[in-house]
Structures are given as structure tokens and as C-alpha cells.
C-alpha positions as CSV (number, residue, x, y, z in Angstrom):
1,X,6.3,-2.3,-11.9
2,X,3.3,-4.0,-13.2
3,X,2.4,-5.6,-9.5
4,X,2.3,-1.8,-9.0
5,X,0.2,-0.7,-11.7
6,X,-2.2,-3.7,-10.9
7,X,-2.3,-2.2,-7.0
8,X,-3.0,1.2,-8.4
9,X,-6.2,-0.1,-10.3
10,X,-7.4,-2.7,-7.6
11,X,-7.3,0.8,-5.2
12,X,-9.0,3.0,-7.1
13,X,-12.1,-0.1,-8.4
14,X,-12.1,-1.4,-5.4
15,X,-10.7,0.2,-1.9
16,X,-11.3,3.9,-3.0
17,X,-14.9,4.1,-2.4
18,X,-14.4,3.2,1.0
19,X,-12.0,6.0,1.9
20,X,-13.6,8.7,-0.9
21,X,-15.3,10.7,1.8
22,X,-12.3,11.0,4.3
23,X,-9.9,11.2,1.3
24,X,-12.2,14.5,0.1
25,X,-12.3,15.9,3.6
26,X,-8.1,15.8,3.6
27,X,-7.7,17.6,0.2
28,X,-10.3,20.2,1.4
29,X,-9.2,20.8,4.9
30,X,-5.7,19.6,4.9
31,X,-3.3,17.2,6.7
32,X,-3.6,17.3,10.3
33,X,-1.8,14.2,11.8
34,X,-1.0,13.6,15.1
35,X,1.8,11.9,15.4
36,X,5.0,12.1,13.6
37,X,6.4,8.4,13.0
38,X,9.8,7.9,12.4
39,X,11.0,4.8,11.3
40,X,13.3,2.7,8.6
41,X,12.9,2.8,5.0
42,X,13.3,-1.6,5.5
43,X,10.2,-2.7,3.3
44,X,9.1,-4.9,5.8
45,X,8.3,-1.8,8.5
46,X,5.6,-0.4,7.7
47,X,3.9,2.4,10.2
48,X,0.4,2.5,9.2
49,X,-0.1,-1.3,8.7
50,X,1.6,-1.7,12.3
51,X,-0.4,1.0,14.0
52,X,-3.8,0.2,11.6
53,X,-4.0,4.1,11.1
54,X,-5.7,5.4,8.1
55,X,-4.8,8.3,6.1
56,X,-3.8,11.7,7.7
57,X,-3.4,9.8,11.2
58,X,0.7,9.8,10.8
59,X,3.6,12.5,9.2
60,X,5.6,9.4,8.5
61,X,9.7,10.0,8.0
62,X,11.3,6.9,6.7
63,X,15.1,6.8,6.4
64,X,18.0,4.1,6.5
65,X,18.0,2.8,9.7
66,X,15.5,5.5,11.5
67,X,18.2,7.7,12.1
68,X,17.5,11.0,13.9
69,X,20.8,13.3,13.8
70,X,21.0,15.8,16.0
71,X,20.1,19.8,15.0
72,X,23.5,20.9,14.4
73,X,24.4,18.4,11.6
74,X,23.6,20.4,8.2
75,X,23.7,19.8,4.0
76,X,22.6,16.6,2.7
77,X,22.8,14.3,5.8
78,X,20.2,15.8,7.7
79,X,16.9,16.1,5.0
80,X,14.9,14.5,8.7
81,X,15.5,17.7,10.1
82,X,13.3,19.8,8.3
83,X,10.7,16.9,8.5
84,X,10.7,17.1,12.4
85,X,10.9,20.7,12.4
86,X,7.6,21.1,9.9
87,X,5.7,18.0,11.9
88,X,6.3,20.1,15.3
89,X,6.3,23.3,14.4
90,X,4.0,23.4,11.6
91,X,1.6,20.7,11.9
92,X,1.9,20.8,15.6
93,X,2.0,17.2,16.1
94,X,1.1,15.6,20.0
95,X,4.0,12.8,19.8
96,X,6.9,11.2,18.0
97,X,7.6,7.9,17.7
98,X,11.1,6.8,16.8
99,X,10.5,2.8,15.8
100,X,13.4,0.8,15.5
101,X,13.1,-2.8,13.9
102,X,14.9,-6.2,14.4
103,X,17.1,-7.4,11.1
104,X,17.6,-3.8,10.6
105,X,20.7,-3.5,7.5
106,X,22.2,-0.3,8.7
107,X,22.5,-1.7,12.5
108,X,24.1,-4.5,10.5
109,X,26.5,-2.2,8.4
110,X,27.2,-0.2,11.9
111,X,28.2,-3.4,13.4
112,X,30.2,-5.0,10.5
113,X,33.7,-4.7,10.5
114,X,33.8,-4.6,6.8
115,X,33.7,-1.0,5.1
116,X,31.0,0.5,3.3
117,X,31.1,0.1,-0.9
118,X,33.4,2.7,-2.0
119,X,30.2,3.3,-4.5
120,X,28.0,4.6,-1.5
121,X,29.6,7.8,-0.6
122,X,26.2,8.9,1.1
123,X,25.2,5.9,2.7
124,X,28.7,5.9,4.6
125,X,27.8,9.5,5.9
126,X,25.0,8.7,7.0
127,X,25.6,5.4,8.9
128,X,28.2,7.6,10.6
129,X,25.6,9.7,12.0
130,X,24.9,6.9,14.6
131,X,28.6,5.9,15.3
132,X,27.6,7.1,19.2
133,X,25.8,3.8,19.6
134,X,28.8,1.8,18.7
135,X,30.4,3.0,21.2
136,X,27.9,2.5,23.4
137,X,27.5,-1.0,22.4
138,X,31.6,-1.3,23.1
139,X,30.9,0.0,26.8
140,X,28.0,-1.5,27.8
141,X,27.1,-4.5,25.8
142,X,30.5,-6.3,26.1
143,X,29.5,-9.0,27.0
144,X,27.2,-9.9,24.4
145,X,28.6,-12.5,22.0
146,X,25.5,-13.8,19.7
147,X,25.3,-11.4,16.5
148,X,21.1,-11.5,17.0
149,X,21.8,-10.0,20.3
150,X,24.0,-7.4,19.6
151,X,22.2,-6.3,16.9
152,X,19.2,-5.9,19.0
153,X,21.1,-3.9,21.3
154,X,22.3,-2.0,19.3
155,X,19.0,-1.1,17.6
156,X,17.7,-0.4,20.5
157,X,20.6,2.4,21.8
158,X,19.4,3.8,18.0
159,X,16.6,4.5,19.3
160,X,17.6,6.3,22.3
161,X,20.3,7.5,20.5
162,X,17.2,9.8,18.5
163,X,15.1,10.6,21.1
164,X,18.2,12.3,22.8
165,X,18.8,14.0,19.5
166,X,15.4,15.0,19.4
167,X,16.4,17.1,22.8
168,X,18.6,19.3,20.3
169,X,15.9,21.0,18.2
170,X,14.4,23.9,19.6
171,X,11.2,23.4,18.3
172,X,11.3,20.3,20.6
173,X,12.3,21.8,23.5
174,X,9.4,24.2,23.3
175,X,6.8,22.0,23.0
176,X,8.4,19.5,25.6
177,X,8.8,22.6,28.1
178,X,5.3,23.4,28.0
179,X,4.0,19.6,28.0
180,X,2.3,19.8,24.5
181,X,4.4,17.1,23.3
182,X,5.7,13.7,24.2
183,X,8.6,11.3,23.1
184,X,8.1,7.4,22.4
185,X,10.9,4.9,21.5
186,X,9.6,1.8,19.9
187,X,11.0,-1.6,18.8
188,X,9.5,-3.6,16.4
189,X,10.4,-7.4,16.0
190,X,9.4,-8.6,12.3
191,X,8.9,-12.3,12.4
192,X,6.3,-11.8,15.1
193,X,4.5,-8.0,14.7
194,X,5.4,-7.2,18.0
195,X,6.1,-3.8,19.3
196,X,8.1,-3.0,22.4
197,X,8.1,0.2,23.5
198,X,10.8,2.4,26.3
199,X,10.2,2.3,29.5
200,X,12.0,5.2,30.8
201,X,11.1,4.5,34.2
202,X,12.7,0.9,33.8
203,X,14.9,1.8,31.4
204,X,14.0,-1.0,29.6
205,X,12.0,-2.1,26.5
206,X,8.6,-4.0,27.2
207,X,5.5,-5.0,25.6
208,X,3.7,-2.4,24.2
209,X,0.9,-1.1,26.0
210,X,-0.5,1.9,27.7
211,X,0.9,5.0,27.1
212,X,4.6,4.7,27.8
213,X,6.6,7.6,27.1
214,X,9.8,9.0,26.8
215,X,11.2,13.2,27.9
């Protein structure tokens, strides 16, 4: 608690002054982002450092394992929901980004044949959210026998596994139908910053760079 205490003061002496004007022009006019960023609540992911975007740039959601269930799942399990549904509807963002991340603990607990702690009632709920790309794992990646890899895969199909989910909220549809909003799926590996994004033409994961996107 003290490291953030001590970040608190170093900000204000020392970094403020540098963002005072824009930070003055956001409490005045308000948040206008243009991007909603989903991605994992891991510590090591973290969107703005990634994308070096400064404040009001991104509506970030940050959950375990950058989850995206689909509309129809309601109560406690689907909080994201209402973020995606204010950042398009409301804020009128022009893209989402679903990152996934390499290492990622919830692909891990997906994966694991061991059950979740009897003392995480919510966490098991919500892990079973993505149970689709277990399955899809089964099918198609078979033939994968090095944990690394399968978790990678299986990251990945989380990915696409949101962006199809994304396709279930009307608010989405709208603003796909009339081409005011695009889709990206990105992966980002943590021991070397790099970001892959989905190539829906390839159906693949590549280097970032252009404007890939996703529909």
C-alpha cells in the first residue's frame, strides 16, 4: 500500500503537470474514447502501456481471462455486458479490441483437470462461460501435446470465442450493419511485448500491423 501512496505523490509532483491541460479538458468535456479494450485483469497486461495511449484514448474492461459472454447470459456473470453496451451505444466507440495474453491463469484453470476451490463459487461460473473453447480445443487442437502450446491455442479460440459473442448484442449488430464499427482480436505474448492480431482472411494470428480486423 505504501509503493501506492508513494506512486500517488510522485504523479501528482511530478507527472501531473504534464497531463493538467488534457486532464482539465476531460473533466470539462467528458470521456470520449475510441476504442473499447477488453482484456484480462493479469497484472502484467496492461492496455494503455501496450498501446502507449494517454488518458480518455480507451473504455478499458478488464476481467478474468478477457471473457466476453454472450448477450443472453444475465445476473452477476455478465457485469461486461453493460460495459460493451455503454461503450457502443453510449460512448459510440469506432472498435473493440478483445486482447488475449500468453500465461493467462484462467486458460490455465480451463485447461486443468483439477476443479476450481470450493471457496470460489464465482470464479467457477465464470470460467464456465468459456467452456465452448474447450471443446474446441478437444476437436481441433488434438494433436497438440506441449502444455505452452495448448494454452496458446486455447487463448487464442478465447478470443474468437468473444468476438463471436460480441455478434449477439444488438447494439453490435447495429453498428456493424451500418459499418460504423469494427471488431479486432488480439494476442499479446508477455516475455516479449509483442501483439498479434486475427487475420480473418487467414484465419490466423500474425504480427501486428496495419489495420487488421475482424466482422
Amino acid at each position: 500500500m505504501q509503493r501506492l501512496i508513494k506512486g500517488v505523490h510522485k504523479f501528482r509532483t511530478d507527472e501531473f503537470g504534464n497531463y493538467r491541460k488534457l486532464f482539465r479538458k476531460l473533466s470539462q468535456e467528458g470521456q470520449n474514447p475510441h476504442t473499447l479494450f477488453i482484456t484480462c485483469s493479469d497484472s502484467r497486461v496492461l492496455a494503455e502501456l501496450i498501446t502507449q495511449s494517454k488518458p480518455g484514448d480507451l473504455f478499458v474492461v478488464k476481467n478474468v481471462g478477457n471473457i466476453v459472454p454472450p448477450a443472453n447470459v444475465r445476473g452477476d456473470t455478465n457485469s461486461t455486458a453493460a460495459a460493451i453496451e455503454f461503450a457502443v451505444e453510449t460512448l459510440r466507440v469506432s472498435d473493440i479490441v478483445i486482447c488475449g495474453h500468453s500465461q493467462c491463469g484462467a486458460i490455465a484453470a480451463i485447461l486443468s483437470k483439477k476443479p476450481v476451490s470450493p471457496g470460489t463459487p464465482h470464479l467457477r461460473d465464470w470460467l464456465k462461460l468459456a467452456a465452448p473453447v474447450l471443446e474446441t480445443l478437444k476437436k481441433d487442437y488434438a494433436h497438440l501435446r506441449e502444455v505452452s502450446e495448448r494454452e496458446t491455442a486455447a487463448a487464442e479460440e478465447n478470443v474468437l470465442f468473444g468476438l463471436d459473442n460480441l455478434h449477439s448484442y444488438s447494439c453490435v449488430q447495429e453498428r456493424l450493419m451500418d459499418g460504423s464499427l469494427r471488431l479486432h482480436g488480439w494476442f499479446f505474448k508477455i516475455a516479449t511485448a509483442e501483439l498479434f492480431a486475427y487475420d480473418p482472411e487467414t484465419r490466423q494470428f500474425s504480427p501486428l500491423a496495419g489495420t487488421n480486423g475482424y466482422a
